[in-house]
N, C-alpha and C positions, 0 to 999 in steps of 0.2 A: 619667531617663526612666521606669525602673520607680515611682518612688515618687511622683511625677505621675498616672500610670495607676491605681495604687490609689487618689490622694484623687478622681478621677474616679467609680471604680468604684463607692468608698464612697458620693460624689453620688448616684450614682444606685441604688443600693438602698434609700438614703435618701427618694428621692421613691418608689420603690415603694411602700414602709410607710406613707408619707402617703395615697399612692393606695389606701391597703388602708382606712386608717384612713377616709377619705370615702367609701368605698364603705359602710363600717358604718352609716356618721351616715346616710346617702340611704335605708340599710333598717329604720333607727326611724323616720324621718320619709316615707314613702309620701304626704303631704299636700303637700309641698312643691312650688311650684310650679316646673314644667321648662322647662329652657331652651336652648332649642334652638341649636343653633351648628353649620356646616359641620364634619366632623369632618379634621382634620387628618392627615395622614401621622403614627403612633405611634412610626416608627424616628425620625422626623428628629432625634429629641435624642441621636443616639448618632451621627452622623455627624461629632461633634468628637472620637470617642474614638482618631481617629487622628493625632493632633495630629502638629506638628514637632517641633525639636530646639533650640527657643528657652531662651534660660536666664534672661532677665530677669521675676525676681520677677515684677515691677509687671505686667506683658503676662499672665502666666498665670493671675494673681489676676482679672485682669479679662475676660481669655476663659473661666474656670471660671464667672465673675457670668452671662456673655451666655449659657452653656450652662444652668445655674438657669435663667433666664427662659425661654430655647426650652421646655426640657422641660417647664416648671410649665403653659405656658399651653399645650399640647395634650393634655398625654395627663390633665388634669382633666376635659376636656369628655368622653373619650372612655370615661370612667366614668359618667357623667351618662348618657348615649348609648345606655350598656347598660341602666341604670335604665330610661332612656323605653321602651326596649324592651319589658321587663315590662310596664309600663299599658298599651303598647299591645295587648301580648298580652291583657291584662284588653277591654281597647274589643273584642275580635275583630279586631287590622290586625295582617296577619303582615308580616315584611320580608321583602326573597328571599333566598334560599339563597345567593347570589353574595356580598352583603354578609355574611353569616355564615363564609362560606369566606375572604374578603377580613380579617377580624378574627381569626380562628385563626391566619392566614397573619403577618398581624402580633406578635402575641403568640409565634409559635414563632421567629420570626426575633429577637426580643428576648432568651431564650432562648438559644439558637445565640449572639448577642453578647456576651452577658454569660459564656458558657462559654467561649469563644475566651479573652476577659479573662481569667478566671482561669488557661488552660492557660497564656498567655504571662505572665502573674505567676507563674507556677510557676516555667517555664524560664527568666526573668529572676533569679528565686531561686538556681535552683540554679549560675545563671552567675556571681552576684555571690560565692556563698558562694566556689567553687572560685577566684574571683578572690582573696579573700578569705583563702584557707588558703594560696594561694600568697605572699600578701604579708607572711604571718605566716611560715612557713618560713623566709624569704627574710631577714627581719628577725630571726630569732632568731639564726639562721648569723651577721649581719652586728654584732646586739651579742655575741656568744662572741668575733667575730676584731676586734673592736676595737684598737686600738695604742695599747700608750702609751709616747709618744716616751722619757720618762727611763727606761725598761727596757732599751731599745733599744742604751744606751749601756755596756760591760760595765764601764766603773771605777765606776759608779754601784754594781751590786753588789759588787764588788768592796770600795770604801768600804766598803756598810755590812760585809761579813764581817770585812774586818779590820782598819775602823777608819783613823786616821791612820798607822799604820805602812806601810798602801799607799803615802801621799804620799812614804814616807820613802824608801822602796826606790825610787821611781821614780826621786826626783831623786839617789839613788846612784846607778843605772842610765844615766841620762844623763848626769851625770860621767866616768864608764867610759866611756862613747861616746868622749863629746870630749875625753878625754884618750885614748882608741888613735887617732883622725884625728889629732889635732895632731902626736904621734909620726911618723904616714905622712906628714906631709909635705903643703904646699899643692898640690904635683905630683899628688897623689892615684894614681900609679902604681902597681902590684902591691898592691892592696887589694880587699878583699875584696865581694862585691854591696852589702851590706848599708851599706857606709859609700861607696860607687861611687852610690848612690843615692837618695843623705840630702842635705842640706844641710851646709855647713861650718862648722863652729861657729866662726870666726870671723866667717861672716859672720851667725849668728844669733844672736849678741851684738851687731853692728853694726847691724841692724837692730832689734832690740827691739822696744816696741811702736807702734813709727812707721808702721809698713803697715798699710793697712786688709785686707790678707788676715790679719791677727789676727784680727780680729772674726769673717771667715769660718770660722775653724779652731774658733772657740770656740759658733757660730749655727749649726753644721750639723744639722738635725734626724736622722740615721741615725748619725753619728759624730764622736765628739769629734778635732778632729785636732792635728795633732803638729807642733812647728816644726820638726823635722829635716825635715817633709817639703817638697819645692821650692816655690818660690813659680809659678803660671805661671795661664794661664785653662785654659777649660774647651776650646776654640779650635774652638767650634760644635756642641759637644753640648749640645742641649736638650727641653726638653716641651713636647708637645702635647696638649691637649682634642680628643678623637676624635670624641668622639657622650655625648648625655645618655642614654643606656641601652645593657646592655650582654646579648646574648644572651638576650633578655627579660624580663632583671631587672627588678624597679619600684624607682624610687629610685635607681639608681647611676648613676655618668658612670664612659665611657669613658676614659682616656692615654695615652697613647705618649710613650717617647722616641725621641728624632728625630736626624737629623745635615745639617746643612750641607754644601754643598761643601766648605768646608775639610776639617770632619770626614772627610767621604765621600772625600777625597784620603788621610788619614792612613789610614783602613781599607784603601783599594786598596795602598800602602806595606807596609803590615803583610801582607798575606796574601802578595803575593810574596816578605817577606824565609820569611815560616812555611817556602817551598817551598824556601829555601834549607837548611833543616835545619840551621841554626847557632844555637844558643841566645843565643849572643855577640851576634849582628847582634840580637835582640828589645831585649837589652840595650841597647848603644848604642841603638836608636832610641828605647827608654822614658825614657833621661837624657834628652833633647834635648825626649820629649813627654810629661811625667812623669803628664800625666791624661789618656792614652789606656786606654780601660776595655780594649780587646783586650787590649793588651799587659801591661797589669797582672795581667789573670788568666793569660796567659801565662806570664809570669814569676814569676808563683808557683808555678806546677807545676816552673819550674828549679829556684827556690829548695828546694822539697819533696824534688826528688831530689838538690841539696848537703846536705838533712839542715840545713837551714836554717829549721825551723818558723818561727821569731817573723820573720823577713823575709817567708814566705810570708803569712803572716798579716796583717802590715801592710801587703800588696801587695793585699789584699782589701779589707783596710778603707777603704784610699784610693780603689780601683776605688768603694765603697760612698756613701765621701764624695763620689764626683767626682759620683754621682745625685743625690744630697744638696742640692748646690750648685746643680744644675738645676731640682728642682721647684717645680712652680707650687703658690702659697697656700691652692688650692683642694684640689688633692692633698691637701696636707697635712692639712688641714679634714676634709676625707673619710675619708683613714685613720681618725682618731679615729674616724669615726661607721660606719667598716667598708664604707663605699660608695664608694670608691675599685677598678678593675678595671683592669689589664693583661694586651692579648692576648697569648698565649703563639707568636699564629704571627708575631708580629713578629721577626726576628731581634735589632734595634733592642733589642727588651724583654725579649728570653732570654738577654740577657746580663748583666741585671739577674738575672736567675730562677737564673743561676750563680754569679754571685758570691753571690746571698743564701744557697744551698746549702755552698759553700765558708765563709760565716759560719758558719754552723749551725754544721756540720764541727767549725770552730779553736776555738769556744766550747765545744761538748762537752769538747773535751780539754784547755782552759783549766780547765775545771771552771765555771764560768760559767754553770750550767743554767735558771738564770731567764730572764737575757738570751737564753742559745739558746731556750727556750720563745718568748719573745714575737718575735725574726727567725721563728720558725717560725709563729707567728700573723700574721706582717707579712707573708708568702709564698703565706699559705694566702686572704688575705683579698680582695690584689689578683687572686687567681684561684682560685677553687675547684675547679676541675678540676685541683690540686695537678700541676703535668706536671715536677716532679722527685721527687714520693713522699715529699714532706719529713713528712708525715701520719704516716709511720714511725717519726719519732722523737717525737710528740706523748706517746703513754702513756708512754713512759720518765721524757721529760723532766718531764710533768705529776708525776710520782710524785719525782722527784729536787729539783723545787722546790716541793714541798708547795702544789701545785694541783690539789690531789684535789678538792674541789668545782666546780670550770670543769669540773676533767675528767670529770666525772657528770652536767653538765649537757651536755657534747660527746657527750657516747655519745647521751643520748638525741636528737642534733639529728638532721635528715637528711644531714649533712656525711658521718657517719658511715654511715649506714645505705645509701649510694649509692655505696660504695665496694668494692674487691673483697678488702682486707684491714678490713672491717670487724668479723668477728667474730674476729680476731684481734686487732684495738686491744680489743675490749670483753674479752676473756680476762685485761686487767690489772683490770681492775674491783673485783674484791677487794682488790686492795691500794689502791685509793683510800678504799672504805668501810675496810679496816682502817687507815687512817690518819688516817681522821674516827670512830675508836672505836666504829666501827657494828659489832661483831663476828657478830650474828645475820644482817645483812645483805652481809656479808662471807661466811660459808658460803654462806648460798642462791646468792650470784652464783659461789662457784669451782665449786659443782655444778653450773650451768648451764652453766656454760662447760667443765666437763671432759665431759658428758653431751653436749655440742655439738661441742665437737674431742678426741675421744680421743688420737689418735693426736700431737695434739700436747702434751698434758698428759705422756704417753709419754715423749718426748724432751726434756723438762724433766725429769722425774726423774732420766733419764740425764746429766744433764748437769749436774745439780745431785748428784750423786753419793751419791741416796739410795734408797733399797729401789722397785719400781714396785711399788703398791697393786695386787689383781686388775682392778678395774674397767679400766684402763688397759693392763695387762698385756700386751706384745705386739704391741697394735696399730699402723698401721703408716700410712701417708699412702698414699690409696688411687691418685695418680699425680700426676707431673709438677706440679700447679700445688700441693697441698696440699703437695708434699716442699720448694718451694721458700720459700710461706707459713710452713711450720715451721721450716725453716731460717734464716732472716730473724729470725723469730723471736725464738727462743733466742740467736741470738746476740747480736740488740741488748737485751733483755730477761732473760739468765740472771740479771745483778748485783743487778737489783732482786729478784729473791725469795730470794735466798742471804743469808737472814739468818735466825734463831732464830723469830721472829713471824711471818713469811713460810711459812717450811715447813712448821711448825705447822699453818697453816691449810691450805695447799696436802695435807700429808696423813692430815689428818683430813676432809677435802673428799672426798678421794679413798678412802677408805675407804666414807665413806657415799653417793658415788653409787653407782649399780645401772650395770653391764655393759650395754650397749646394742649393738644390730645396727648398727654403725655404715657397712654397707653403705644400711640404709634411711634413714639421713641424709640430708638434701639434698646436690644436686654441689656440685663445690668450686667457685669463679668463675674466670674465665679469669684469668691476668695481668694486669695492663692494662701499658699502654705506661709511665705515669708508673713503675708498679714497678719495670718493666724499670730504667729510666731507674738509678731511686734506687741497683739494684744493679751496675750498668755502668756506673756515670756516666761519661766517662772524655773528653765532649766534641769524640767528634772525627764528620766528615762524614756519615760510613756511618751512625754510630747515630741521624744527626737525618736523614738522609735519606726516611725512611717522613714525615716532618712536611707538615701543609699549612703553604703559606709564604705572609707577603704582605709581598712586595718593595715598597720604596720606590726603591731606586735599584739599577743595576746591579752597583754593588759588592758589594750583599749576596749577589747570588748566586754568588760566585766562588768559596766554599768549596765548592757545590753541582757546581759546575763538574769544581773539582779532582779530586773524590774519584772522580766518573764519569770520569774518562780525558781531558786533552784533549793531542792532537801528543805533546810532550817529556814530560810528565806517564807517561806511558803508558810513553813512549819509556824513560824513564829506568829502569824494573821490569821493561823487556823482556830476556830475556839477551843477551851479544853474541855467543854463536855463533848461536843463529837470527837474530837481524838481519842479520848477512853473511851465513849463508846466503840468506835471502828478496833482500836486496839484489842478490845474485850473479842468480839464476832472473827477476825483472827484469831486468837489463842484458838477459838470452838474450829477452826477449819484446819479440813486435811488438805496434805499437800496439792494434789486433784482440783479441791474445788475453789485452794487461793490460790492457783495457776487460769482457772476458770474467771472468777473475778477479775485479775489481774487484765488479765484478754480484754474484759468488755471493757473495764477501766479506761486501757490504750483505745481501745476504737472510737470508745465517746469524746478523748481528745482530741483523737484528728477527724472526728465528725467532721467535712467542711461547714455545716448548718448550722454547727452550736456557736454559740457568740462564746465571746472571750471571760466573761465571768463566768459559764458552766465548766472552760476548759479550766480554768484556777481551781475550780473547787474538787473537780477531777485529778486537775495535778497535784489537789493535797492530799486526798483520798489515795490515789497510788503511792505518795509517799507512804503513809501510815502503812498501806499493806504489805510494801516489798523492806518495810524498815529505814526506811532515808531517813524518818523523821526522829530514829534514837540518834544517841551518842555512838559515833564509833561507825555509822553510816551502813548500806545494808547489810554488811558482813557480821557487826554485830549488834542488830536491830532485832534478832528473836531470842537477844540473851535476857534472863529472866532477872528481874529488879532493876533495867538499863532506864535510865531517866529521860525521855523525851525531851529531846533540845526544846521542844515548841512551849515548854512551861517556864522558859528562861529567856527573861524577856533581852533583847539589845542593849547593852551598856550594864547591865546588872550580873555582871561576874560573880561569881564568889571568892572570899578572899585566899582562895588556892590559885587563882588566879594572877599570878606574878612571876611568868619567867617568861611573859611575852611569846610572839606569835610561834608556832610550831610546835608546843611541846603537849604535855598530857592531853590538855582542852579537847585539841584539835585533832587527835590521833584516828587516820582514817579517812581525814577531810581534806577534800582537795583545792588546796590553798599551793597551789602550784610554783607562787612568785616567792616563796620562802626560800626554794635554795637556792633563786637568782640574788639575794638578799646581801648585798656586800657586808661584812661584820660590823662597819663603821655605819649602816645605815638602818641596826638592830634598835628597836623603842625601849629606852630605858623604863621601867615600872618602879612604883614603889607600892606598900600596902595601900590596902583597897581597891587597886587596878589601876590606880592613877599614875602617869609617867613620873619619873623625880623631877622634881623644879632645879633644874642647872643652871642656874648663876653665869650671867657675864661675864666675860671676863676681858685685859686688855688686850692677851694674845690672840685670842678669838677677833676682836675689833681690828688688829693691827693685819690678818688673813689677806692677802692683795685679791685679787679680780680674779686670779688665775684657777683654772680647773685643778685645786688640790682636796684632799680633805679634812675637812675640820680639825682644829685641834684639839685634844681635850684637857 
């Protein structure tokens, strides 16, 4: 539109200068004979300057023709016009004053039009530019976080460090395997996670490479996978196209992952066995659904605290593979070009956003820092609002795989500069430029940045266990948000300067900045939530609870559910001498005065005053008194001998307890996802409450990739 209006505008200045230029020729030539013509309306040629929204060529080319012609043939005569004016003024014929008023009035509204044009070719200017700087921003952010799939894979570096001797150690390593399984025994009883939830090497000898979940294991863009790991599908986990932009980006489409009903039955499964509080029962149910992403990350945290690293690890990596195996072509397309986005308030997609952090994690300590660099560019790219702080480990990592240029080009992006630990990512800057031999530009950056954060250049010295320079000397982190930035820190970042070259600079840097008032520095930045996150990661209810959610189905909110209190839940954390007492002081009330109770109860929970522990203790109190907290739920919470679910602890069933989820236990209890419950996707039990241990088998292994269900 703008650039339409200017070949308009140009038009017409153009026929001005013509009109200037004939008005010259009429005042050499005073002989010339005149000629008279009705004098037309002078705006009317400017009455197309408010065109449509048309966009074919051909139309605009030919209504700018028809605007030529208007204007040429009126506003010539009305030069002429003026001309005959003067000889008549010579003959003595005055014209009236009305027509003289009527032709000023013309020429200032001309005027007036053409100043309008150029105020909205200003403000059409300044709208494309800012449109303009945002699409450049936007696009620089998007080629820095590019992906590239063979980084992504860690034996890829691994190869090049050490070569063929990787091959060698591996296929030792899986010999070891399959010779301690064959020892235990095809029983697979009293063995240990790690071989409880692998494949049986004899049957991944009998299969070979006859199954087409070969090909999957070896075509996954995120991770290379492994034959110990089961054969099985994904059994309704998959991706969606959201939307072609996302949060006003230009250029990116939206994703999600998504889940089916079936999926959405094994999630409701999983969250009730979680409340069980038996690690065991996660187990069992992961054998049986080996590419349930809950349970994977789950089960890694057991394995972390058996002191099980390399199981936890490849409990991620599967969890990583099993997104792998879902994405669509276009995703993958995208990542490459950095315009690929997932929302963080998906539940659905933050469990991608956890498992990629748990990469991060297992790769740091692999030693792996390339590949950890690019998961952490793969993290940062589908959402730049970073909402697990993985951003924290970007300078390290940058400096540990000799990505000191990316990472000089990252400081300067606005990725960086929109964040609240930003001038603490740029504080490694020097060690970027001292590792591209820029040594003059290497001091100027440690000065700026010790001159910028005193007080953390401070607690590096201390902690790098060398003299404090005066400049720095003492100072001290001015509150809470700077003690916790510096803390962070140094601790992820002390290793990289603890070297001969490093310190050098760090305190010859610090010699020659100048002492600064470092009260007249600007304030520190709030925390943000991702920080928090990155230092409490720890993934449980409470801490995502502050989150905006957008629910797909009612299963997702069940952990939401949990964590706020509901009936038993509640019940369970209540002690049992207040419950008998509260119990007893009911039985004593008439209907009246524990309808009275009940009243004040509700009002002291939605007190807005009370903090969140008086409302718990109230929402356990109202259980007790309207009965939530029996068996059987309020309806039958005032029958006399009913046993208080709250005296039954989590995971401690009784051995009546064996026909699994729905049946006597639960009678009452709203456990809603049972009759979404496919038959095939029922918890086998045996005595004691514990599932039966099901045996591998070949037909089970031999299962292709395809969405079926298991066989038994």
């Amino acid at each position: 539109m703008a650039t339409r209006q200017m070949r308009k505008l140009q038009k017409q200045q153009e026929l001005l200068r013509l009109q200037n230029e004939a008005g010259r020729e009429e005042d050499e030539s005073e002989d010339e004979p005149i000629v008279t013509k009705p004098r037309p309306n002078a705006f009317a040629g400017f009455a197309a300057l408010g065109g449509g929204d048309d966009d074919d060529e051909d139309q605009d080319t030919e209504e700018e023709a028809q605007e030529v012609e208007a204007v040429l043939e009126p506003v010539a005569p009305a030069k002429k016009s003026k001309k005959s004016k003067k000889k008549k003024k010579k003959g003595k014929k005055v014209e009236s004053p009305a027509a003289e008023k009527e032709e000023e009035d013309d020429l200032d509204e001309i005027d007036r039009v053409l100043e309008e044009l150029n105020l909205k070719e200003n403000k059409n200017a300044a709208s494309d530019t800012a449109t303009s700087n945002a699409v450049k921003s936007t696009g620089q952010i998007n080629e820095l976080l590019r992906v590239n799939f063979q980084h992504l894979k860690a034996i890829n570096e691994m190869r090049k460090l050490f070569g063929s001797a990787i091959e060698a150690a591996r296929a030792e390593q899986q010999a070891e395997a399959n010779s301690r399984q064959q020892q235990r025994g095809a029983a697979r009883q009293n063995v240990d996670l790690e071989t409880f939830l692998s494949v049986p090497p004899a049957i991944q000898q009998r299969l070979g490479k006859r199954s087409m979940f070969e090909t999957v294991l070896r075509t996954n863009p995120f991770i290379e996978g492994k034959k110990s790991w089961p054969r099985d599908s994904t059994r309704g986990l998959k991706m969606v196209r959201v939307a072609e932009s996302f949060a006003g980006e230009p250029g990116v489409a939206e994703f999600a992952f998504s889940h089916d009903q079936t999926y959405d039955a094994l999630e409701g499964n999983f969250y009730g066995l979680v409340q069980m509080y038996d690690p065991m029962q996660l187990v069992y149910f992961l054998s049986r659904y080996p590419y349930h992403v809950s349970s994977l990350i789950q089960v890694s945290k057991v394995a972390h605290q058996d002191q099980n690293s390399y199981l936890a690890h490849d409990l991620i990596e599967r969890a990583l593979f099993t997104f792998g195996r879902v994405t669509l072509s276009d995703f993958r397309k995208r990542l490459g070009e950095g315009t690929a986005r997932l929302d963080f308030n998906r539940p659905e997609n933050r469990q991608f956003f956890l498992a990629g952090y748990n990469q991060i994690k297992n790769l740091i300590l692999k030693g792996t820092y390339r590949t950890a660099l690019e998961w952490t560019k793969f993290v940062l790219s589908v959402n730049h609002d970073d909402p697990y702080g993985v951003l924290n480990w970007v300078h390290v990592l940058a400096i540990r795989a000799y990505e000191a240029k990316w990472f000089i080009e990252l400081c300067n992006s606005p990725l960086i500069a929109d964040k609240d630990i930003g001038p603490y990512i740029k504080a490694t800057l020097p060690l970027a430029k001292l590792q591209l031999k820029d040594n003059a530009g290497a001091r100027a950056a440690a000065i700026e940045s010790i001159e910028r954060l005193p007080w953390l250049f401070c607690a590096l010295f201390s902690a790098l266990n060398i003299d404090t320079p005066r400049s720095v000397w003492g100072v001290q982190p001015r509150d809470d948000e700077e003690a916790l930035h510096t803390k962070l820190y140094v601790h992820l970042a002390k290793d990289i300067w603890n070297n001969p070259a490093a310190i050098s600079l760090l305190t010859e840097a610090a010699n020659a900045a100048r002492k600064v008032d470092f009260f007249g520095l600007p304030p520190s930045p709030v925390v943000s939530l991702a920080t928090a996150r990155f230092v409490y990661l720890d993934n449980t209810p409470e801490l995502m609870s502050a989150e905006d959610n957008i629910f797909s189905t009612p299963t997702q909110k069940m952990p939401w559910a949990i964590s706020e209190g509901d009936g038993e839940h509640r019940m369970a954390r209540f002690p049992p001498q207040a419950q008998a007492a509260l119990q007893a002081a009911r039985a004593r009330m008439d209907e009246e005065q524990l309808r009275a109770v009940v009243d004040d109860a509700r009002a002291r929970i939605e007190d807005p005053e009370a903090d969140e522990e008086q409302r718990g203790v109230w929402r356990r109190i109202l259980d007790v008194l309207t009965g939530q907290g029996r068996a059987g739920g309020a309806e039958g919470g005032a029958d006399e001998g009913a046993q208080p679910r709250g005296d039954v602890m989590p995971g401690g069933w009784g051995d009546d307890f064996d026909e699994g989820w729905g049946e006597d236990d639960f009678d009452g209890e709203d456990h809603w996802y049972e009759d979404q419950l496919d038959p095939e996707l029922e918890l086998e039990f045996g005595p004691g409450g514990t599932p039966n241990r099901r045996q591998a088998t070949v037909e089970d292994a031999e299962d292709s990739d395809e969405e079926v269900p298991a066989r038994r």
